[in-house]
C-alpha positions in Angstrom: -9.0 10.8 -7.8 -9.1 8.5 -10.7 -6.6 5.9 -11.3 -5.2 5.9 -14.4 -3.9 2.5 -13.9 -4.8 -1.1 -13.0 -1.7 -3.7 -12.7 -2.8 -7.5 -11.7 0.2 -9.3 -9.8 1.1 -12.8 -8.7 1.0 -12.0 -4.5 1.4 -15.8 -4.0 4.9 -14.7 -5.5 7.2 -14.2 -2.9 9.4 -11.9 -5.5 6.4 -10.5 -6.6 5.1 -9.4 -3.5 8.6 -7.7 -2.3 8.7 -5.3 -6.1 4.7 -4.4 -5.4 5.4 -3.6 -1.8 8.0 -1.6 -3.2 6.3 0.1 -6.2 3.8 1.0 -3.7 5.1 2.5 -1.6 6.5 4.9 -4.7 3.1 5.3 -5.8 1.8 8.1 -3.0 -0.4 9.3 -5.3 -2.5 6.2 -6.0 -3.0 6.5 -9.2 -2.0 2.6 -9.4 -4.6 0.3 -8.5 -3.3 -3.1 -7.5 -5.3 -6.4 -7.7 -3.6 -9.9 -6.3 -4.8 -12.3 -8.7 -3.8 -15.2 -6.4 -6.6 -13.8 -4.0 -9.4 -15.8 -5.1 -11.8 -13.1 -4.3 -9.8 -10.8 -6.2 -11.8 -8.3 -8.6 -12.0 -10.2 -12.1 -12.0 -7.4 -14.6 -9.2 -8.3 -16.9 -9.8 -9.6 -20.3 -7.9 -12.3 -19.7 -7.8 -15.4 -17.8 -6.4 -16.0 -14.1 -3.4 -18.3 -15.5 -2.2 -15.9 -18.0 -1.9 -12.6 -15.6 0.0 -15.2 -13.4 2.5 -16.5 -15.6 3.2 -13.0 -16.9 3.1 -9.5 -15.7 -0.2 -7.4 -16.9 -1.5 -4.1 -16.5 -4.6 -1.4 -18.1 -3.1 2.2 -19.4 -6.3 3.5 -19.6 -8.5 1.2 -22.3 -5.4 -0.5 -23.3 -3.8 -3.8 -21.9 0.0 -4.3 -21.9 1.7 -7.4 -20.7 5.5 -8.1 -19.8 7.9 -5.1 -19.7 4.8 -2.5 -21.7 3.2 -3.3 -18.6 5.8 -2.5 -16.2 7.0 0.6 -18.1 3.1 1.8 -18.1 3.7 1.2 -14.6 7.2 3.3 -14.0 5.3 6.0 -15.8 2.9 6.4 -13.4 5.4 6.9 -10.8 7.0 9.9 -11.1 10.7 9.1 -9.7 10.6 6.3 -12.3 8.3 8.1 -15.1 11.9 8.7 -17.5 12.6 5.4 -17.5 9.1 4.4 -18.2 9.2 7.5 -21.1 12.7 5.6 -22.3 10.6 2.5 -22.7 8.4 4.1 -25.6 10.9 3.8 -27.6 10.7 0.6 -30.0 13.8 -0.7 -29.4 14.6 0.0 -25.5 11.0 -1.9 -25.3 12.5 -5.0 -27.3 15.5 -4.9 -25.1 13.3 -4.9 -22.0 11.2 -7.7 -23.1 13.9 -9.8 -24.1 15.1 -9.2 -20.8 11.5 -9.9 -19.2 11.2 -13.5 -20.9 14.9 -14.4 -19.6 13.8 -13.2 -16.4 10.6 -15.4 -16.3 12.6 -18.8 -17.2 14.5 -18.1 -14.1 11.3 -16.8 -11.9 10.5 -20.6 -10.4 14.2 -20.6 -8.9 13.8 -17.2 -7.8 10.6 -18.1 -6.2 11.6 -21.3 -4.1 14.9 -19.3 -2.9 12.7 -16.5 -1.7 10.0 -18.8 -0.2 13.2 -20.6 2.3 
């Protein structure tokens, strides 16, 4: 079967590895391939550099890359119990809500992280 999606994902993140673990275990029809960019032997076929897929959220919908909430709506879609919320992010302004509420979520992520990490 082909996957018709790669996501890259902080797995150094404690929060990040708990909503992976999760969105993997929704995907049990693989069509999400999953690459821990913290593993330093990690596949390196994104387009961008190791920093930015850790600082921010990143994924491939077939030849094109998304980042921030595109990228986890790309990701909903190919999940089929969350594929309408993913279809509800196509439109332009649910996506700016989303993203708004991505970059408030990132200033918080480092707080997140430590508690987590305890």
């Amino acid at each position: 079967m082909t996957l018709m999606l790669t996501v890259w994902f902080d797995g150094a993140c404690p929060l990040c590895r708990r909503e992976i673990a999760f969105m993997q275990r929704l995907d049990r029809r693989g069509r999400i391939r999953f690459i821990d960019v913290s593993d330093p032997d990690a596949p390196a076929d994104c387009p961008v550099d190791r920093a930015a897929l850790l600082a921010r959220f990143h994924a491939r919908e077939g030849d094109r890359l998304l980042s921030g909430a595109a990228a986890f709506a790309a990701m909903w879609r190919a999940i089929p119990w969350l594929r309408p919320l993913g279809e509800l992010a196509r439109v332009p302004v649910v996506l700016a809500l989303l993203e708004r509420a991505y970059v408030r979520f990132l200033r918080v992520r480092p707080a997140l992280q430590r508690r987590l990490a305890r």
